[in-house]
C-alpha positions as CSV (number, residue, x, y, z in Angstrom):
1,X,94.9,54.3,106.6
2,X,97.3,55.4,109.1
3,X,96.4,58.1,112.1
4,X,97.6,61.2,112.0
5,X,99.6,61.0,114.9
6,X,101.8,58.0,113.1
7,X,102.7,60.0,110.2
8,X,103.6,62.9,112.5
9,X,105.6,60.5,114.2
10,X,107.4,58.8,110.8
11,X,108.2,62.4,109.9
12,X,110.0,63.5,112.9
13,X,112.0,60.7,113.1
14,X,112.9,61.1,109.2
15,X,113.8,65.0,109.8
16,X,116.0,63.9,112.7
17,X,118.1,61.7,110.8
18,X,118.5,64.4,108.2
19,X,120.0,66.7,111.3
20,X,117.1,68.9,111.9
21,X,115.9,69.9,115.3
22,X,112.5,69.8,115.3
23,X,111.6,71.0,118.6
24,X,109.5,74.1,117.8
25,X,108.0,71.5,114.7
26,X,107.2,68.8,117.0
27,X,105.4,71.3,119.0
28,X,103.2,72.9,116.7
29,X,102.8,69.9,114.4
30,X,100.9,68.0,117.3
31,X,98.9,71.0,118.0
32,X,97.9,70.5,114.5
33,X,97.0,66.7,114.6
34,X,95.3,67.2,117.8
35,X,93.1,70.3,115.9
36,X,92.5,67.8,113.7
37,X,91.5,64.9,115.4
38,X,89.1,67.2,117.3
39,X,87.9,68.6,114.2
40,X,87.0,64.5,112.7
41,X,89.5,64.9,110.3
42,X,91.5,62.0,109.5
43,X,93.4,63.2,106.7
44,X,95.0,67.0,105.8
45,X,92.8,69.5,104.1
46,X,94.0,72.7,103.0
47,X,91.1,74.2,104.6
48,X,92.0,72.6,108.1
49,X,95.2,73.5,107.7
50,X,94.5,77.5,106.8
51,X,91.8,77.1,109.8
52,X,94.4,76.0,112.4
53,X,97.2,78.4,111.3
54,X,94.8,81.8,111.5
55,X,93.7,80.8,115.2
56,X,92.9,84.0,117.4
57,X,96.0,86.3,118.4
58,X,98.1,84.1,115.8
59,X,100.4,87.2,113.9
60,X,100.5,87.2,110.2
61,X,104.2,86.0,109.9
62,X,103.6,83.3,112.3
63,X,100.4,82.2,110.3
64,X,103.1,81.9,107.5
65,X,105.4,79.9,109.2
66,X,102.5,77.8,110.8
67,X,100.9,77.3,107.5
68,X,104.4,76.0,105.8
69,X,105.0,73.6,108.4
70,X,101.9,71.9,107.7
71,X,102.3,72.3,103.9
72,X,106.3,70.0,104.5
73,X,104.2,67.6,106.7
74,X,101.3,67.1,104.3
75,X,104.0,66.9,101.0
76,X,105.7,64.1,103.2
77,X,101.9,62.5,104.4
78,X,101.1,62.8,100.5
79,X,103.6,60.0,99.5
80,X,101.2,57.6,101.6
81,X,97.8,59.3,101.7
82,X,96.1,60.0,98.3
83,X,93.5,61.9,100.4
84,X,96.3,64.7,101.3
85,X,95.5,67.9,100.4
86,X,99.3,69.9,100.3
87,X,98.1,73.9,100.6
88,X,99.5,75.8,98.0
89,X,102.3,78.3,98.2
90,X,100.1,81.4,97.3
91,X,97.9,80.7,100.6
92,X,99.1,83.1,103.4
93,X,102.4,84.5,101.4
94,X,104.8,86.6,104.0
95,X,108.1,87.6,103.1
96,X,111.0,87.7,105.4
97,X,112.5,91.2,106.0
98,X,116.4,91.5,107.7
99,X,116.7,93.9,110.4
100,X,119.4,96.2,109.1
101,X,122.0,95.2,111.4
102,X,123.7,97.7,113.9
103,X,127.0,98.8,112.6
104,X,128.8,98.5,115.7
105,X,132.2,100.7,116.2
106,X,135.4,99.6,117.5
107,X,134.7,102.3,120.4
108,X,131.4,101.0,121.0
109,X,131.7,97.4,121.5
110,X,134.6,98.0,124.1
111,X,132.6,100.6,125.8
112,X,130.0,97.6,126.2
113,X,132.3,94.8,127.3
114,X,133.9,97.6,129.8
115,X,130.3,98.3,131.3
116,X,129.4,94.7,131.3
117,X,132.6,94.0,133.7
118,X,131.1,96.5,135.9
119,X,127.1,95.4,136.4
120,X,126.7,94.0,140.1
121,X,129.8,94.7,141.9
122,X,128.8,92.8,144.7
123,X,128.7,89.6,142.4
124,X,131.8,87.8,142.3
125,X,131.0,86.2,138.8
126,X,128.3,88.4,136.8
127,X,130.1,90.8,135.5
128,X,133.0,89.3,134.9
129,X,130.6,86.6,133.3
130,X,128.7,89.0,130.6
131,X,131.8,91.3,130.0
132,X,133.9,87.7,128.5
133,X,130.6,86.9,126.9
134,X,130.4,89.7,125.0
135,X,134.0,89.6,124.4
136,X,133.8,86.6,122.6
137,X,131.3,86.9,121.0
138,X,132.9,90.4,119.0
139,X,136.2,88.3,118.6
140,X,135.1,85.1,117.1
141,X,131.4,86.0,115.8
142,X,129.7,83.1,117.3
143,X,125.7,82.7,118.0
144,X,124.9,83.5,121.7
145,X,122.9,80.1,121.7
146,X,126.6,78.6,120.6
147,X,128.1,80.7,123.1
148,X,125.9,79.6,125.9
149,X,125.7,75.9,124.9
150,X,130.1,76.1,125.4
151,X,131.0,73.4,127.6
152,X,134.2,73.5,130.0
153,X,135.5,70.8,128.3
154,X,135.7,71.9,124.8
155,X,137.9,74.4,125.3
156,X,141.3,73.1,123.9
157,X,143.8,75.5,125.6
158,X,146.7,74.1,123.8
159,X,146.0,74.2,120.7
160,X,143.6,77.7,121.3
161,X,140.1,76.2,120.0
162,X,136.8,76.0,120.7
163,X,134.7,72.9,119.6
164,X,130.9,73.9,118.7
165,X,129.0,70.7,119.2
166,X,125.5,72.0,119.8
167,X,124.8,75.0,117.1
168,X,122.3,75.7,114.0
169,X,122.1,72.5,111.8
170,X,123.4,70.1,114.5
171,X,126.7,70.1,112.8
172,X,129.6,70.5,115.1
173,X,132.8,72.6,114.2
174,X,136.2,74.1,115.6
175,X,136.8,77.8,116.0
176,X,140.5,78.7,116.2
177,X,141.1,81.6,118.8
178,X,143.5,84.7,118.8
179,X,146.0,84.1,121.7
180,X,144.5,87.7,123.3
181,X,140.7,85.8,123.1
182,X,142.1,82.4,124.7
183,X,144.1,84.1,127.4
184,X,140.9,86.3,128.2
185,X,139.0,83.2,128.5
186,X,141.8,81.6,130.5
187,X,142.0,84.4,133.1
188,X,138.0,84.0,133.5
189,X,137.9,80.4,133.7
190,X,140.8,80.8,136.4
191,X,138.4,82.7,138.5
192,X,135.2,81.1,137.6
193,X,136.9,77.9,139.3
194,X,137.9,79.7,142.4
195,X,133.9,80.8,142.5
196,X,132.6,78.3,141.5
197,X,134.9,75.0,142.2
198,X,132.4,72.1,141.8
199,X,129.9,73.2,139.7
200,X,126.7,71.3,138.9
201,X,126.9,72.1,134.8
202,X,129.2,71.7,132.4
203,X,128.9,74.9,131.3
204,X,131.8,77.0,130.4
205,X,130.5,80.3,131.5
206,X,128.1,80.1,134.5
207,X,125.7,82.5,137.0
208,X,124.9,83.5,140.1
209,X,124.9,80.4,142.3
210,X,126.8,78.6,139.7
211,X,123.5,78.1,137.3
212,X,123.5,78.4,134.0
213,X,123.5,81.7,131.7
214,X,120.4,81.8,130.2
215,X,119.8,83.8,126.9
216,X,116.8,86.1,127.8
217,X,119.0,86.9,131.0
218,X,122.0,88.0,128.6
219,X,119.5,89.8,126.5
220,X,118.3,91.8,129.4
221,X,121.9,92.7,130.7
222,X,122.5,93.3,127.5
223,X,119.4,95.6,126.9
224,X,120.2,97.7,130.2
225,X,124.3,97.7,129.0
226,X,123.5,99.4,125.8
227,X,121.0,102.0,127.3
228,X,123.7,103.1,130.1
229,X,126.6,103.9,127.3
230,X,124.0,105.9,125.2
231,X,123.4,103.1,122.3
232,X,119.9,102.3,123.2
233,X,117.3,104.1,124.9
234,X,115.0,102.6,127.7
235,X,112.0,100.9,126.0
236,X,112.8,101.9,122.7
237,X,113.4,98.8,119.8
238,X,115.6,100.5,118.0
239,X,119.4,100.1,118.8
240,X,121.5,97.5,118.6
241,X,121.2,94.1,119.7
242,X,123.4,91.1,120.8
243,X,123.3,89.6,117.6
244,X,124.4,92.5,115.9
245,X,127.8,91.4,117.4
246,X,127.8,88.4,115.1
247,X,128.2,90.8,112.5
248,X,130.7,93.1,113.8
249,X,132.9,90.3,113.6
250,X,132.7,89.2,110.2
251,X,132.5,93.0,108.6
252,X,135.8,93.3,109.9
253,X,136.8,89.9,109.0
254,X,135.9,91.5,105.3
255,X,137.1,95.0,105.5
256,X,140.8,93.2,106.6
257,X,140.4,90.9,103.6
258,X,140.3,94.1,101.5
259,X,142.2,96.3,102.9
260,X,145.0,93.6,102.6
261,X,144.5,93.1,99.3
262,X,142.9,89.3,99.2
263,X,140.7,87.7,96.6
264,X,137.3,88.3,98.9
265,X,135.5,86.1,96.5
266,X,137.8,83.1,97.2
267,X,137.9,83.3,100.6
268,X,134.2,83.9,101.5
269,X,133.7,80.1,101.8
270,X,136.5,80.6,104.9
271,X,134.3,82.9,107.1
272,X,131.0,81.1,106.1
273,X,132.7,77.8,107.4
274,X,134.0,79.9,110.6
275,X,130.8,81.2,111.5
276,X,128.8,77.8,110.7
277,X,127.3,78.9,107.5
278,X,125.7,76.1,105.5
279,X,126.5,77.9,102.2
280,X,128.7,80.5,101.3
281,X,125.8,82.7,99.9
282,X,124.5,83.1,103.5
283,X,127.7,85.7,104.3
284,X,127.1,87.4,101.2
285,X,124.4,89.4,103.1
286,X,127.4,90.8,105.1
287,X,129.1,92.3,101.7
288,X,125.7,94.4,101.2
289,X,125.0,95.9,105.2
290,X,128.0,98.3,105.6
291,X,129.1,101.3,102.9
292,X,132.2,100.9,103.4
293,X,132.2,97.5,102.1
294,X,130.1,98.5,99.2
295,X,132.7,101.2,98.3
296,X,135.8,98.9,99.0
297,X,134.3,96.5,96.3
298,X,132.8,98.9,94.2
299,X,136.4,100.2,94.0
300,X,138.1,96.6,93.6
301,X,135.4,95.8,90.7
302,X,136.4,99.5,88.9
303,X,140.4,98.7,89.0
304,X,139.5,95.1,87.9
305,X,137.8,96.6,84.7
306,X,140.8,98.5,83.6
307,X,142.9,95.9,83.9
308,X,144.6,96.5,87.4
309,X,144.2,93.8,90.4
């Protein structure tokens, strides 16, 4: 029979194909086959399995997650191993829960890209950095990591579009910008090259020293940001978060839809596409977060039932 460590291999390759990542999988798959291989075992038990993924200081929803990876490797390992025992989806149960997400004001997220333009004076580029960031981030709903990963060169200035190539899924796509967002960007690439002229990265926005922007270092700005214009306070969770900024964008993408009078139904397909959705039933979760969306469609629903539009 074939090793562990061969099917492990077999599998990530197949997942790749199929567009997945992997990284975090790869990771904590070997530390599984390694577990096992210290353990004697040369096939998948359920008991292994549940004995590897409740390891000391392992959290209950990462036992869950650790236990399902295992339980997608050993369906696969199955196929070719009669001896494969594929734990069962009752073992270990944990169910997801959404943070509500912060509903961000008009007032507050320029309050935040104002402050951000105005964190270490002395830096030529930081500021200036974090405020676009954030920026476009509120403008065009985009995920930080898609943010971050923007290269120089995929910023069509003609034409006013951004091409994604490295975001969730591995499936690249175009996001068309508002001429105000693609001159902002413009005026800080202007300066970025007058910092920065020969950088070592490709990256579209950069850092001190012309490094790259990492994400827990825009977390952390962001983190301090929010606490100085009241919205968080220091070391408490609560508050809102970058990410929250991805959902700014499409609630107003939604309350304009209504407000204007379009079909929302129809055109919920066009903002899952825009904000790299694989299915359209992903942005529903942005119709249910905000009242006023619940009351705008509440109300469309009631006229619709008495015959208006």
């Amino acid at each position: 029979m074939k090793p562990l460590k061969l099917h492990l291999e077999d599998y990530l390759r197949l997942r790749r194909q199929l567009g997945y990542k992997m990284a975090e999988a790869e990771c904590l798959l070997s530390s599984f086959v390694r577990f096992a291989e210290q353990n004697g075992a040369g096939y998948i038990r359920t008991k292994l399995a549940l004995r590897w993924a409740v390891r000391p200081n392992i959290q209950r929803p990462q036992r869950a997650a650790r236990l399902g990876m295992v339980r997608r490797f050993a369906t696969y390992v199955s196929a070719h191993d009669a001896r494969t025992e594929v734990p069962a989806q009752k073992l270990l149960p944990y169910r997801f829960s959404r943070r509500d997400p912060w509903p961000y004001t008009e007032s507050e997220v320029l309050r935040l890209i104002q402050k951000a333009q105005q964190i270490a004076p002395a830096d030529k580029i930081k500021g200036l950095t974090l405020g676009t960031l954030f920026g476009l981030l509120a403008i065009t709903g985009m995920r930080v990591s898609e943010a971050l990963a923007l290269e120089r060169e995929a910023v069509d200035w003609k034409q006013g579009l951004l091409t994604l190539r490295r975001t969730k899924g591995n499936k690249a796509r175009l996001v068309p910008l508002h001429p105000s967002a693609a001159q902002a960007l413009l005026r800080y690439a202007a300066i970025r090259d007058q910092v920065y002229p020969k950088p070592t990265h490709p990256d579209f926005f950069l850092w001190e020293g012309g490094d790259r922007l990492a994400y827990n270092t825009v977390n952390r700005w962001f983190l301090l940001v929010a606490c100085q214009v009241g919205l968080r306070q220091p070391g408490d969770r609560r508050g809102p978060r970058i990410h929250d900024l991805r959902h700014y964008f499409a609630v107003r993408t939604l309350l304009n839809w209504y407000r204007a009078g379009a079909d929302v139904e129809a055109r919920l397909p066009e903002l899952a596409t825009y904000l790299g959705h694989v299915h359209a039933r992903e942005s529903y979760w942005y119709l249910s977060a905000v009242p006023e969306l619940l009351q705008l469609a509440t109300l469309r629903w009631e006229r619709a039932g008495k015959g208006g539009k």
